[in-house]
N, C-alpha and C positions, 0 to 999 in steps of 0.2 A: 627441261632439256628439249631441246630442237627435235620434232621428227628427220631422223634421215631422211633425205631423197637423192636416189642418184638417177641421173638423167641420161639414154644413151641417146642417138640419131642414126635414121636410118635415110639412105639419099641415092639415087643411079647415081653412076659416076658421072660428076663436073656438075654434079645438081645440089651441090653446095656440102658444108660441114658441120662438125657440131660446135661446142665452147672450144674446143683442143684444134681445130681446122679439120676434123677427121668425121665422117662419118660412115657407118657399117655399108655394104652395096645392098646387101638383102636382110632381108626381117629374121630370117632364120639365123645369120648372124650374128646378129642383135641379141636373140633369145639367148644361142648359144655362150653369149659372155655374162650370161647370170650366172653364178654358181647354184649345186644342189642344195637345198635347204636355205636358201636366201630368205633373209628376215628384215629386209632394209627393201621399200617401195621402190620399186625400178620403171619408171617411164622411157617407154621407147615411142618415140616424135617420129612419123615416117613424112614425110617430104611428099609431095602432090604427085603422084604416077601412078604405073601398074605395075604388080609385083605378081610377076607368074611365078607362083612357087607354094607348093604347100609347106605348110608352118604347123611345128609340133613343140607344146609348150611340155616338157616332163612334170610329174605331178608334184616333186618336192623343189620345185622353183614356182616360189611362193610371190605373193604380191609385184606381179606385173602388169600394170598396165599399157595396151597401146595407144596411142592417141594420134590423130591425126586433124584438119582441119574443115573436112566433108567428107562424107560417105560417096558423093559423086565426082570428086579429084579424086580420092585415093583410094583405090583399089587392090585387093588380093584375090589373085584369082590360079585357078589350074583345072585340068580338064581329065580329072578321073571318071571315069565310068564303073558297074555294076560289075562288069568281069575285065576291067581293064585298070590298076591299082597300081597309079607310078609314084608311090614311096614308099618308102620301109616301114614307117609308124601308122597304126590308121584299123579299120575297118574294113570288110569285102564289100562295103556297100558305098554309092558315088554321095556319100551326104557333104552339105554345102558347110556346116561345123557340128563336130563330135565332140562332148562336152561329157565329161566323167569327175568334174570337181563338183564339190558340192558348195563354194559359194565364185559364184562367175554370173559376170553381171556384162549384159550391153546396151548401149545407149547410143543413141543417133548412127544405127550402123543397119546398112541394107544387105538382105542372105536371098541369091539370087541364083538360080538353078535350075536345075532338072531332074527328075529320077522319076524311072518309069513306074513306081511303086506307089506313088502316089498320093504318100502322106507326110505332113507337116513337120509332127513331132513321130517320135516313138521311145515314150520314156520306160526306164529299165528301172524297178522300184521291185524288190523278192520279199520285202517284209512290211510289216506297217511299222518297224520298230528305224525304218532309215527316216531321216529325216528330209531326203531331199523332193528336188520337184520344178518341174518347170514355169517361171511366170510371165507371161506375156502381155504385157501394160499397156496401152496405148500406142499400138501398133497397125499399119497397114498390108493388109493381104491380098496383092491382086496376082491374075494371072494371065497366061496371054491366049489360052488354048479356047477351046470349046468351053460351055458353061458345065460345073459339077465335071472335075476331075479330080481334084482333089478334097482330100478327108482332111481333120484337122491333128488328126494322129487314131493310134492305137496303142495298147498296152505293152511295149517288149517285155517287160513283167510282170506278173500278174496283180500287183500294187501299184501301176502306173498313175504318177497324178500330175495333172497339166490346168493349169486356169491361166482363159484368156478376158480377157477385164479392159475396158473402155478402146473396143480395138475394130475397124472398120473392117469387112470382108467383103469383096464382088464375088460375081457369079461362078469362081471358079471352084469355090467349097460347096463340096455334094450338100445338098437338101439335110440328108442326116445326120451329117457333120462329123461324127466320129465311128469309128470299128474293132469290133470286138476283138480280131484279129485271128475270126474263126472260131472262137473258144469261146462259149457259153460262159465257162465259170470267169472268167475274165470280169462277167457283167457284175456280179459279187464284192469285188475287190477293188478291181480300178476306181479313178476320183478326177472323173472328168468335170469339169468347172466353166460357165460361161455368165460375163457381166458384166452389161451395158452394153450390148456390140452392135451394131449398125452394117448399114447397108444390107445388101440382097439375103444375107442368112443371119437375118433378126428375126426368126416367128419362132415362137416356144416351143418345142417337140417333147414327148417321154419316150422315144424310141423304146431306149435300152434305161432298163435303169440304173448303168452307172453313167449317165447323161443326166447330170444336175444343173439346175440354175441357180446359178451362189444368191443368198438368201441377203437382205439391204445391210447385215449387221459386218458382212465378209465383202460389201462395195463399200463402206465408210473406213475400211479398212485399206482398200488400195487406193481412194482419195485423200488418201495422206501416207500414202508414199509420195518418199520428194527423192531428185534424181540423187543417188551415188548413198541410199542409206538401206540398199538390197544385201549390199555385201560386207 
């Protein structure tokens, strides 16, 4: 049998339709005509523009993917701040995407932002028994400010684990790269991960020791990941 796929489109008005002549105005839209518990793969197509608008995908709307045809036509964007929080779903903090599933994959997609806190990641892991974790593949990390402002994350808890693997950084990741987040025992527990990375913060450090250098058996490993087989 056929995998299902159902296809929606998302377009400003007069910016074209989908297979029916129709397509959603906003992505939230879109999202919203998934049903809860959706088990049939649902592509939302967005059309070349800027979509100011935050977008909240609920947990039991399952397999959606977006897809659009460049990271630089197609944009989503909105202007939360740290104590200024204009949507109903979300976090007190202005982060550029909040991610609480545990298989969510991106690819060819730019996260471009601000926050005066100054770190990357901040993954939320309470046990060693969760399976989740953040991976960051062959990616570029610049910034625009002064050199060493930003860290490449901290623990939000206390089993934080993050690996960033074949991925270029400029001048704007601190020297030490990561933060304990004030808490000593943090260094115990967290599983911070770095392999192959280039540019300005390539030099090996043991700051902290939960500042690891993945070992060549865990690089042959992210050299054969191939794109769409994370999730």
């Amino acid at each position: 049998m056929a995998q299902q796929r159902r296809v929606l489109r998302v377009a400003s008005p007069g910016r074209g339709g989908g297979a029916d002549g129709e397509a959603f105005p906003t992505v939230q839209a879109a999202v919203d005509a998934v049903p809860l518990g959706n088990r049939v793969r649902v592509v939302i197509r967005l059309a070349p523009g800027v979509y100011r608008e935050p977008v909240y995908v609920a947990k039991t709307k399952n397999f959606i993917t977006l897809a659009a045809d460049a990271p630089e036509s197609t944009v989503i964007s909105w202007d939360n701040t740290a104590t200024r929080i204009k949507h109903s779903q979300g976090s007190g903090q202005a982060v550029a995407v909040r991610v609480t599933a545990d298989r969510c994959a991106f690819y060819n997609c730019r996260f471009l932002g601000w926050q005066a806190s100054g770190y990357i990641t901040a993954h939320s892991r309470k046990s060693t028994s969760e399976s989740t974790g953040y991976v960051f593949l062959r990616c570029i990390i610049t910034g625009n400010g002064e050199a060493g402002y930003m860290f490449l994350g901290r623990p939000w808890g206390p089993f934080g684990r993050v690996v960033f693997a074949y991925t270029f950084m400029d001048r704007c990741i601190k020297p030490a790269g990561w933060h304990n987040w004030d808490k000593h025992e943090n260094e115990r527990t967290a599983c911070f991960y770095e392999y192959s990375f280039l540019g300005f913060h390539c030099v090996l450090y043991d700051t902290w020791q939960f500042v690891r250098v993945a070992l060549k058996v865990l690089g042959s490993r992210f050299q054969a990941i191939k794109p769409g087989n994370l999730v």
